[in-house]
Structures are given as structure tokens and as C-alpha cells.
N, CA, C and O atoms as a GROMACS GRO file, in nm:
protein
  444
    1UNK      N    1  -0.261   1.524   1.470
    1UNK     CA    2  -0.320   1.568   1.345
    1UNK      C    3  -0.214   1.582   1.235
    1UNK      O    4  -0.241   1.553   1.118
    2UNK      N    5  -0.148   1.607   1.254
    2UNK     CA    6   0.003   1.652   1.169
    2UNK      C    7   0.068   1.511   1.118
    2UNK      O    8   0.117   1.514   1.005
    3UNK      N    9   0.071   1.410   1.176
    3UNK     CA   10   0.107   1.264   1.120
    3UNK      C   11  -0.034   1.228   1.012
    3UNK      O   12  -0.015   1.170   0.904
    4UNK      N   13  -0.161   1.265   1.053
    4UNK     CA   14  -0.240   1.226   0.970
    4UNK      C   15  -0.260   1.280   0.816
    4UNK      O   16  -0.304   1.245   0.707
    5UNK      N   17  -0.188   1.406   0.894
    5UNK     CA   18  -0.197   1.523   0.728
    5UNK      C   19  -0.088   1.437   0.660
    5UNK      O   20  -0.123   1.414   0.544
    6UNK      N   21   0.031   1.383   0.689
    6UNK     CA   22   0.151   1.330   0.635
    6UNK      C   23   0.129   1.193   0.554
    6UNK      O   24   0.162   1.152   0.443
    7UNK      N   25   0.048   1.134   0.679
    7UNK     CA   26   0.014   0.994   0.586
    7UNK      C   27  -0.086   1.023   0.495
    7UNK      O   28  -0.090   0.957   0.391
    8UNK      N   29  -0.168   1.109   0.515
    8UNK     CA   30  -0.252   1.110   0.346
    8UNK      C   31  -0.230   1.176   0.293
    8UNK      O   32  -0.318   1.229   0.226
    9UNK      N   33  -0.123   1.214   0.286
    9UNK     CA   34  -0.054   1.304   0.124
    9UNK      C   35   0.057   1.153   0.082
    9UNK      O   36   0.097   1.110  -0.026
   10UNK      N   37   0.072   1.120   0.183
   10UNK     CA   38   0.134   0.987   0.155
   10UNK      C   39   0.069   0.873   0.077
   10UNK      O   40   0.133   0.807  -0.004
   11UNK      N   41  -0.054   0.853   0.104
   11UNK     CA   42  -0.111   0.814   0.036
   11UNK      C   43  -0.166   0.842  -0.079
   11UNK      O   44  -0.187   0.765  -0.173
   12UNK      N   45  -0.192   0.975  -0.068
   12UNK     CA   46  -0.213   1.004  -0.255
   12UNK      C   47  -0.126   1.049  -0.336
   12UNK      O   48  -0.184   1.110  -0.425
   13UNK      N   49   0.034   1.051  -0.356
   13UNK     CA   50   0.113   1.009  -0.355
   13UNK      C   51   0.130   0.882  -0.421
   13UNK      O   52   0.162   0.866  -0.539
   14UNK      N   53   0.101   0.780  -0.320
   14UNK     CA   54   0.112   0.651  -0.353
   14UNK      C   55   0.029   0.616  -0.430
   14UNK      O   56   0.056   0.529  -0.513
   15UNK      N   57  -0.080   0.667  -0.426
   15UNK     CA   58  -0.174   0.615  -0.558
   15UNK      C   59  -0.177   0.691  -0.673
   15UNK      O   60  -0.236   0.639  -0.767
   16UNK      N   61  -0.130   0.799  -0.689
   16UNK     CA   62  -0.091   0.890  -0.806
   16UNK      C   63   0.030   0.846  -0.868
   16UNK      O   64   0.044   0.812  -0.985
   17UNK      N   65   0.116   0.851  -0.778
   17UNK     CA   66   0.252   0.791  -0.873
   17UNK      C   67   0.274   0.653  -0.942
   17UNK      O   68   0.310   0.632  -1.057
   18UNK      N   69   0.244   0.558  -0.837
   18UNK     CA   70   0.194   0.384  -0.890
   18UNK      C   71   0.126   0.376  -1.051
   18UNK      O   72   0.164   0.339  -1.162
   19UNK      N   73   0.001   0.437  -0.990
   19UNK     CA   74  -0.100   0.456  -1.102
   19UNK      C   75  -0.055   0.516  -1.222
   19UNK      O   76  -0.077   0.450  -1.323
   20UNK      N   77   0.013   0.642  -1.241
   20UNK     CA   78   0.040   0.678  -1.321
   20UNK      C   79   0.102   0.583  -1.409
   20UNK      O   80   0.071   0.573  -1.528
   21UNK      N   81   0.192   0.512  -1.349
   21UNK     CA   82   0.269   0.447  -1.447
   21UNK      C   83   0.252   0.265  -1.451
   21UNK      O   84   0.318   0.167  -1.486
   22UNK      N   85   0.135   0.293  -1.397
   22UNK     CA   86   0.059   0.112  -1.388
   22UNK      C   87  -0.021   0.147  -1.561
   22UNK      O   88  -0.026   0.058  -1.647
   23UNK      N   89  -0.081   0.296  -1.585
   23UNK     CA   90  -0.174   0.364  -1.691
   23UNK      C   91  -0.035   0.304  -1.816
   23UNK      O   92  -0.024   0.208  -1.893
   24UNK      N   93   0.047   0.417  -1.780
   24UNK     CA   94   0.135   0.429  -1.918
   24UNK      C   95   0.188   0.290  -1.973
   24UNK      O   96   0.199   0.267  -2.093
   25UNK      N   97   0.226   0.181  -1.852
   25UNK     CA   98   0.251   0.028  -1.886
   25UNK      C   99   0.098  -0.052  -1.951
   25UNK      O  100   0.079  -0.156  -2.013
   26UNK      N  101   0.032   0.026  -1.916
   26UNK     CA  102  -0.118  -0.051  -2.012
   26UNK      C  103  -0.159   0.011  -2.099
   26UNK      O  104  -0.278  -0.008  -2.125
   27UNK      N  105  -0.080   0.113  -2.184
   27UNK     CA  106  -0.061   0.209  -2.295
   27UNK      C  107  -0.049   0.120  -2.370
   27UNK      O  108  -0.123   0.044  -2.432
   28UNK      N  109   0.100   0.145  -2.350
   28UNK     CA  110   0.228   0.055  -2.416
   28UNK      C  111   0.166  -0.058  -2.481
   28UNK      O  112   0.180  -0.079  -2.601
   29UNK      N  113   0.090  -0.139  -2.396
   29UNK     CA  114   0.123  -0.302  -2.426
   29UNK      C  115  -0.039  -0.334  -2.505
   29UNK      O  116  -0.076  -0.430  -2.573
   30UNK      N  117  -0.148  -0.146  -2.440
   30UNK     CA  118  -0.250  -0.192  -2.530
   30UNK      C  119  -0.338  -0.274  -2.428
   30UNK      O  120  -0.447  -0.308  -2.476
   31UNK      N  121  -0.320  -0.306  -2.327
   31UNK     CA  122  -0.384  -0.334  -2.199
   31UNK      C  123  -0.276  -0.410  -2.016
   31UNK      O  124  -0.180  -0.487  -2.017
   32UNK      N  125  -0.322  -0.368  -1.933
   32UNK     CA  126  -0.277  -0.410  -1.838
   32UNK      C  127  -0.219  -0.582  -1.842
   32UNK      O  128  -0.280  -0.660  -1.768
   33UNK      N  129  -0.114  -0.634  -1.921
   33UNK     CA  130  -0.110  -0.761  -1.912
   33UNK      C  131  -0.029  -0.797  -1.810
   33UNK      O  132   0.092  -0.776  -1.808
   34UNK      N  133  -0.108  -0.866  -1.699
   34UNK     CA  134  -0.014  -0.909  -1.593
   34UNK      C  135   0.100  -1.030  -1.575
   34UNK      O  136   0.179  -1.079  -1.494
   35UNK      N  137   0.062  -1.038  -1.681
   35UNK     CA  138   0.223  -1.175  -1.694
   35UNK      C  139   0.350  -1.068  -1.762
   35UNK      O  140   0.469  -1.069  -1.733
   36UNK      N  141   0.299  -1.004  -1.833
   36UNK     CA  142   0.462  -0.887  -1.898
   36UNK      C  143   0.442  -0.821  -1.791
   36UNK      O  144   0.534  -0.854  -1.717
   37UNK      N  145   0.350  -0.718  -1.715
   37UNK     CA  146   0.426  -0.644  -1.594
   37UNK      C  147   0.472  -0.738  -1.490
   37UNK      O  148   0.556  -0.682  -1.419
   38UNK      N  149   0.441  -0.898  -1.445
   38UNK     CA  150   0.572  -0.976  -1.384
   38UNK      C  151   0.676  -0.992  -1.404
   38UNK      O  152   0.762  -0.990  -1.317
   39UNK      N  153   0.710  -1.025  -1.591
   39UNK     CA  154   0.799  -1.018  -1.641
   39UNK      C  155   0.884  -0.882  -1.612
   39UNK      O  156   0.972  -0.877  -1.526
   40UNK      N  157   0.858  -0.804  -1.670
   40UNK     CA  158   0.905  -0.682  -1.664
   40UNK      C  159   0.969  -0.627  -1.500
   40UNK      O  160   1.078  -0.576  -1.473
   41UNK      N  161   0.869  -0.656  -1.423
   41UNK     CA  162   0.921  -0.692  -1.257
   41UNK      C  163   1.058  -0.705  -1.248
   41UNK      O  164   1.136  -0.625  -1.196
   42UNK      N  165   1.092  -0.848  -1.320
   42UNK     CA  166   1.247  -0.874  -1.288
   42UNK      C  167   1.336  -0.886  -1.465
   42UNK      O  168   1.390  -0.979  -1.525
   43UNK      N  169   1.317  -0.782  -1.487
   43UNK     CA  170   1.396  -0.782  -1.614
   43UNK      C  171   1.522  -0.771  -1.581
   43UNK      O  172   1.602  -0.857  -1.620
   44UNK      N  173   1.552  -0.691  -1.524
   44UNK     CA  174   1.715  -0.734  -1.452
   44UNK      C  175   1.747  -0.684  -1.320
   44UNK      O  176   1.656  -0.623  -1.264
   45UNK      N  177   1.874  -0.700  -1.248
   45UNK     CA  178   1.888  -0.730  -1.144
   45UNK      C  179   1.827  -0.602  -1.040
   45UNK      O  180   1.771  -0.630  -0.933
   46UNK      N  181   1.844  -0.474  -1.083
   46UNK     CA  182   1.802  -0.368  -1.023
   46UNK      C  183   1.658  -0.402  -1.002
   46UNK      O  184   1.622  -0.435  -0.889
   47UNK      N  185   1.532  -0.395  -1.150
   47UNK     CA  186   1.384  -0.442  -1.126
   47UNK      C  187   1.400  -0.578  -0.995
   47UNK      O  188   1.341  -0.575  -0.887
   48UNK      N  189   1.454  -0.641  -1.021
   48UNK     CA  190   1.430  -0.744  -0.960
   48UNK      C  191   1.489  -0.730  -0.783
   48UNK      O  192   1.421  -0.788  -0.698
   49UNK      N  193   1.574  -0.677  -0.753
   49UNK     CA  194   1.591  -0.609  -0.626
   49UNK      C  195   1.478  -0.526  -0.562
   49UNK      O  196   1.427  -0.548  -0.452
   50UNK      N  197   1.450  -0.444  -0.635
   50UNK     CA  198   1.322  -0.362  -0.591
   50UNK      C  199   1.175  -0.438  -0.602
   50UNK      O  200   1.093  -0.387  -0.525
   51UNK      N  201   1.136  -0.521  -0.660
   51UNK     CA  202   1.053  -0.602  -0.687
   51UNK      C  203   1.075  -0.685  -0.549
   51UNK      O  204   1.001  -0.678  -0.451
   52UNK      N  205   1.181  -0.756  -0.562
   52UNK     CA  206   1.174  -0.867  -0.386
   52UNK      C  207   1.155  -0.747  -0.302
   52UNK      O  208   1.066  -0.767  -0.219
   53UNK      N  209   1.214  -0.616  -0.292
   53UNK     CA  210   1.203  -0.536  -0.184
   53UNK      C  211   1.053  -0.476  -0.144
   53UNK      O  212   1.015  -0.443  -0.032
   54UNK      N  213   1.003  -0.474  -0.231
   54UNK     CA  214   0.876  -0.399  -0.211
   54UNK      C  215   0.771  -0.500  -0.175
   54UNK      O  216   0.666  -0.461  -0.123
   55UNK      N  217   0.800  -0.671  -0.207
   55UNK     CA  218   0.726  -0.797  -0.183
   55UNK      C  219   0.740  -0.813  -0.047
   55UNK      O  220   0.657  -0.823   0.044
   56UNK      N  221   0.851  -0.815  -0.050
   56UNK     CA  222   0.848  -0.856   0.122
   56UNK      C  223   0.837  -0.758   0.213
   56UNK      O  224   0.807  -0.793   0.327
   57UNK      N  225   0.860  -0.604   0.181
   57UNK     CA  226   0.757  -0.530   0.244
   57UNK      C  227   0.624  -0.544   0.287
   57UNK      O  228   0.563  -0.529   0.392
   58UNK      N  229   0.599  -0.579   0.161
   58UNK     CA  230   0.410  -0.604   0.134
   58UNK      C  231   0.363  -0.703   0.277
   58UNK      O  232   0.272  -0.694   0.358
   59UNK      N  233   0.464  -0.786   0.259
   59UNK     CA  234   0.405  -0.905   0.350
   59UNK      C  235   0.479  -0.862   0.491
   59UNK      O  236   0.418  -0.911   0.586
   60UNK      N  237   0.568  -0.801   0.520
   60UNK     CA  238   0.574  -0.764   0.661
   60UNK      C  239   0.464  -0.699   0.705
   60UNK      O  240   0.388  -0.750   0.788
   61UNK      N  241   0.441  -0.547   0.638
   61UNK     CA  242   0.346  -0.477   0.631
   61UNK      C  243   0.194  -0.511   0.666
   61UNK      O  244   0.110  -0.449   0.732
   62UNK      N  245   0.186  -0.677   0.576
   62UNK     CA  246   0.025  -0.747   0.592
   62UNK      C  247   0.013  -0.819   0.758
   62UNK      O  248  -0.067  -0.846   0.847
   63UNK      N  249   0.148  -0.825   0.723
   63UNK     CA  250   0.128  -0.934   0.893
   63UNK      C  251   0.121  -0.863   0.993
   63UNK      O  252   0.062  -0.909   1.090
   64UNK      N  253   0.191  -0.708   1.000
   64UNK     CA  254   0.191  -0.650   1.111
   64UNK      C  255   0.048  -0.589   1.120
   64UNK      O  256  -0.030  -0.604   1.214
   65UNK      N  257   0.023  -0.506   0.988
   65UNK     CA  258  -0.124  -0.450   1.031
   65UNK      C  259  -0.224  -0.510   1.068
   65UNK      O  260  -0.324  -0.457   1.118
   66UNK      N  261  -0.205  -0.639   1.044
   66UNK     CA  262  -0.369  -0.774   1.099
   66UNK      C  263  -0.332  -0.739   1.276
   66UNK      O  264  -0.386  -0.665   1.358
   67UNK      N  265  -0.217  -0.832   1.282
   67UNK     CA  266  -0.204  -0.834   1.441
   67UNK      C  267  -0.187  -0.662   1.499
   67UNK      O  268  -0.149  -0.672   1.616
   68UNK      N  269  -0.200  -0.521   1.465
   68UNK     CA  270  -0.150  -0.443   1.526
   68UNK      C  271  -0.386  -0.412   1.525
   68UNK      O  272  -0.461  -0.376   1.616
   69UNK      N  273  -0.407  -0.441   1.414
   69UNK     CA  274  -0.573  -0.408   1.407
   69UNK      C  275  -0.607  -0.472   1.500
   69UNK      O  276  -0.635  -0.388   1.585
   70UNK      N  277  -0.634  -0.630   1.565
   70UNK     CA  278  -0.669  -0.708   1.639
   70UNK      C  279  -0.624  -0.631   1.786
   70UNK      O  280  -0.693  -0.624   1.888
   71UNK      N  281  -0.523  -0.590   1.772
   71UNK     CA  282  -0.470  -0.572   1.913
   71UNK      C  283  -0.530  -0.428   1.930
   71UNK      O  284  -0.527  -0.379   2.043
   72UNK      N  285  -0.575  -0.368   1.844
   72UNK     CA  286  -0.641  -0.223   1.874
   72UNK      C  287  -0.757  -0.224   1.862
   72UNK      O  288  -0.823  -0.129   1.904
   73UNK      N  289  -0.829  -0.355   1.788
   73UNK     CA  290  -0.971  -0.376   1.776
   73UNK      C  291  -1.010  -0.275   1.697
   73UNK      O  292  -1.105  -0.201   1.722
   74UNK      N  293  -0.935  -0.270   1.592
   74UNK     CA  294  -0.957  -0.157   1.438
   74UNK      C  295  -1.043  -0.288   1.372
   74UNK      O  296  -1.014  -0.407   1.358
   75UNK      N  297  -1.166  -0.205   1.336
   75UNK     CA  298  -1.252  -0.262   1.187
   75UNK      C  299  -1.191  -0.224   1.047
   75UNK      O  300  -1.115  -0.133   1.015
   76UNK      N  301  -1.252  -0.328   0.973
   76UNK     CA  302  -1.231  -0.325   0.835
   76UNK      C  303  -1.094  -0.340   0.795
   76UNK      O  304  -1.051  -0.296   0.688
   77UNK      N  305  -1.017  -0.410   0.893
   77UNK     CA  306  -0.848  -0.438   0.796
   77UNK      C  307  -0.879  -0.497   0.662
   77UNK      O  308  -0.806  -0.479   0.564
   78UNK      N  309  -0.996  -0.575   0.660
   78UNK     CA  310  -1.010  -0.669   0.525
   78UNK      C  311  -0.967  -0.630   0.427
   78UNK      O  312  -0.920  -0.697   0.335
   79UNK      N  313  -0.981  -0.485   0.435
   79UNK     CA  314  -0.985  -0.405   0.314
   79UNK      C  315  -0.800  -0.380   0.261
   79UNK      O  316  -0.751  -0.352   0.152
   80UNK      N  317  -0.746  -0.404   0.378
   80UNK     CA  318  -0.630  -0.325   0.348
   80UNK      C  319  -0.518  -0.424   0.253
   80UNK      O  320  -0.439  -0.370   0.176
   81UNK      N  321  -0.525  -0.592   0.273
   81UNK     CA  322  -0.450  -0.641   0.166
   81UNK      C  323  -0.533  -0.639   0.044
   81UNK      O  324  -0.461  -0.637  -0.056
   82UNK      N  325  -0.619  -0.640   0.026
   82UNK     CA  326  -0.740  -0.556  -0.145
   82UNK      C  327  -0.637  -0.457  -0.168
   82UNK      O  328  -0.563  -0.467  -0.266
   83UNK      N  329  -0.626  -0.355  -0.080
   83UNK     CA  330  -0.595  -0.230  -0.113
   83UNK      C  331  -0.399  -0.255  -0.188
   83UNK      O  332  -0.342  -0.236  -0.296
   84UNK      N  333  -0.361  -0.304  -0.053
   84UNK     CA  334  -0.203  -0.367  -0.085
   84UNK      C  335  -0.194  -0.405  -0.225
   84UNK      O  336  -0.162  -0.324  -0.312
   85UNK      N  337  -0.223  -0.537  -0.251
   85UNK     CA  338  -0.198  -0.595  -0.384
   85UNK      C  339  -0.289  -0.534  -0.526
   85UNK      O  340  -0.258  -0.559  -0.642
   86UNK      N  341  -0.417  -0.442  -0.480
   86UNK     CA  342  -0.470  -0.483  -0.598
   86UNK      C  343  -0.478  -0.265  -0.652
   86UNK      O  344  -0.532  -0.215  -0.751
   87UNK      N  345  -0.402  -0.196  -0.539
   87UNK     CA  346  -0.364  -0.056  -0.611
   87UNK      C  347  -0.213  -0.074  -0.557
   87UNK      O  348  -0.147  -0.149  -0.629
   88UNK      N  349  -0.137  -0.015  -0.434
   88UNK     CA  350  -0.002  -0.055  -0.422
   88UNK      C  351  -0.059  -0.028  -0.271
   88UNK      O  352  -0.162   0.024  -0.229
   89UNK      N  353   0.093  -0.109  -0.188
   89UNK     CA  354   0.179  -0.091  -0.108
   89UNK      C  355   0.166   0.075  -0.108
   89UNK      O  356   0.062   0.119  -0.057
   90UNK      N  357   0.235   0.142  -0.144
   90UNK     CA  358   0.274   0.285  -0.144
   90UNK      C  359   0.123   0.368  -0.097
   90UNK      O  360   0.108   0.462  -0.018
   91UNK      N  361   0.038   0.303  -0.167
   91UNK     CA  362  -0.103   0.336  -0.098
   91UNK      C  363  -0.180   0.314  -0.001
   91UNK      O  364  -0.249   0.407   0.041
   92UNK      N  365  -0.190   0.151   0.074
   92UNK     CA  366  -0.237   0.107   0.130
   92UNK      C  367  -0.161   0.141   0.244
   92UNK      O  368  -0.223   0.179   0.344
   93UNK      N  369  -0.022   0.133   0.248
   93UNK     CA  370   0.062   0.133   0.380
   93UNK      C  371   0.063   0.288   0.443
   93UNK      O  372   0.080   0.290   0.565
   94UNK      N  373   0.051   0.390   0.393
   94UNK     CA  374   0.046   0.512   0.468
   94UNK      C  375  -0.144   0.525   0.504
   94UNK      O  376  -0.188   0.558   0.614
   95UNK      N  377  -0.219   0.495   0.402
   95UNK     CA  378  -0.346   0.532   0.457
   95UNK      C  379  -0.382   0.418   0.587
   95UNK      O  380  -0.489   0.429   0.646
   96UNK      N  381  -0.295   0.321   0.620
   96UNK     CA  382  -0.351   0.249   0.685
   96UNK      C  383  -0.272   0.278   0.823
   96UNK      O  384  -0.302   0.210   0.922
   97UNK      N  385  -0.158   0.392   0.833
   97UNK     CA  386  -0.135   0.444   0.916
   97UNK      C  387  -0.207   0.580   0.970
   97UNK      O  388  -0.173   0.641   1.071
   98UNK      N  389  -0.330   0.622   0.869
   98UNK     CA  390  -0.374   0.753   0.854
   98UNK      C  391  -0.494   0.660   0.931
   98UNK      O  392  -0.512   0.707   1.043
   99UNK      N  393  -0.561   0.572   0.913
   99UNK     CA  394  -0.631   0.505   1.000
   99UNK      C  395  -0.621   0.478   1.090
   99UNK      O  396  -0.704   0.504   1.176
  100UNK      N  397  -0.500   0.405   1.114
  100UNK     CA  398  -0.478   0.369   1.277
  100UNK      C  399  -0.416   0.510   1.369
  100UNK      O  400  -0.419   0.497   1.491
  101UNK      N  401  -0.369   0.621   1.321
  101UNK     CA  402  -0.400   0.732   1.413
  101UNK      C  403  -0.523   0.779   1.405
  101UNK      O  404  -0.546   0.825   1.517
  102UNK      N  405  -0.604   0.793   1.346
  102UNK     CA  406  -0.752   0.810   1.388
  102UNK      C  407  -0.840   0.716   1.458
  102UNK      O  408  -0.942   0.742   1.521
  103UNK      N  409  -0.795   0.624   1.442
  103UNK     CA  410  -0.834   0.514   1.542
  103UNK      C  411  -0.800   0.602   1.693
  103UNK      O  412  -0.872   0.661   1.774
  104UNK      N  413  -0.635   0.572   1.680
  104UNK     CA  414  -0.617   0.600   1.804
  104UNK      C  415  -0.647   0.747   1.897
  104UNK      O  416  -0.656   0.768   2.018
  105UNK      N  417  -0.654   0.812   1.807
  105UNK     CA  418  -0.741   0.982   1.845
  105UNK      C  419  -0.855   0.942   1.898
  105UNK      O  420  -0.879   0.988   2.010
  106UNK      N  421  -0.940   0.865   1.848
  106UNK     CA  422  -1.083   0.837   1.935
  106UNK      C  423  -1.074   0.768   2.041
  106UNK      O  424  -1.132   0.779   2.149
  107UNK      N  425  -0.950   0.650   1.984
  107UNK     CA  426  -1.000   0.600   2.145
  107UNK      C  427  -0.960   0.687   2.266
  107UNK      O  428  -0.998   0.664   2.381
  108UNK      N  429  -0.852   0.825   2.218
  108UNK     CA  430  -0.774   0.877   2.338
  108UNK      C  431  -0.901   0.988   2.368
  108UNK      O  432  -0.903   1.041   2.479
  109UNK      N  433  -1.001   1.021   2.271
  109UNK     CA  434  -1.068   1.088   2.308
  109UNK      C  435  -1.191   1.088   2.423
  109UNK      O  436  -1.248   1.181   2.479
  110UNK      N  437  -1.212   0.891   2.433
  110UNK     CA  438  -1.310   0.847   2.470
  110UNK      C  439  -1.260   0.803   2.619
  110UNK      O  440  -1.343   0.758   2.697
  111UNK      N  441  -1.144   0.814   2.653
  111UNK     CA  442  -1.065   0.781   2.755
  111UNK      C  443  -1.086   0.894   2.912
  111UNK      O  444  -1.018   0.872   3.012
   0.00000   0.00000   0.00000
């Protein structure tokens, strides 16, 4: 229970902080334009370090949770690269650990 309390503060978190400043970049510009927040991505070498870092997170992250769902016979992963790319990483990746220990609580319950 205590990992689950962790990953969903983790997760809202991740969608509070992202968000916040996904809002203030669509202030600024007067709407969410996704070619300047790419741009802006790699404006220089630091953005652009953290930008590859958090990409190829994304996609370790996508590949492991398909094959770790399949292998646990978890429903609804569909949802979780939606969730990845289209609020963050920072969100999708802890609630989808807040899932798969509740997953695994039932099945240990049903055991």
C-alpha cells in the first residue's frame, strides 16, 4: 500500500508540475504551438540533453510497460502511451506503476 501511496503522489506531481508550465508556455505564445515548444525543446545544449533524456525514457518506459502488461495480463495499457505523449512521462510512468501494484495486490489476493 505504501508504494501505491508514493506512486500517486507521483503522479500528481507529474501532472501538476508538467502542466503547469505546458499552461504558462501557451500563455506566452498565446496558444500551445507545438512546433516552438519543439523548438524550444532543444534551444541549447542543456534543453536538448534533457529533451533526448526524457525521449528515450519515454520509449524504454513504452516498451517495457507493453511487455511487463502482457506478461501480467494487465488491461487497458492502451491508454498508457495516450497518457505518455499526450500529458507527460512524469505522469503516465508512476501511475502506471500505481496500477501495476494494484494489479498485483489482486492477483496476490486471489491466490
Amino acid at each position: 500500500m505504501k508504494k501505491q501511496i508514493i506512486y500517486g503522489v507521483l503522479a500528481v506531481l507529474g501532472i501538476t508540475l508538467t502542466w503547469y508550465h505546458n499552461i504558462q508556455f501557451a500563455l506566452e505564445h498565446g496558444s500551445f504551438a507545438l512546433d516552438q515548444f519543439i523548438a524550444d525543446c532543444f534551444v541549447n545544449h542543456a534543453a536538448s540533453s534533457i529533451t533526448w533524456d526524457v525521449t528515450i525514457a519515454a520509449i524504454a518506459f513504452l516498451t517495457w510497460s507493453n511487455i511487463e502488461s502482457k506478461r501480467l495480463q494487465m488491461k487497458g495499457w492502451i491508454a498508457i502511451p495516450f497518457l505518455t505523449l499526450g500529458i507527460a512521462l512524469a505522469f503516465a510512468l508512476p501511475l502506471y506503476l500505481l496500477l501495476r501494484e494494484r494489479h498485483l495486490a489482486r492477483q496476490k489476493a486471489t491466490v
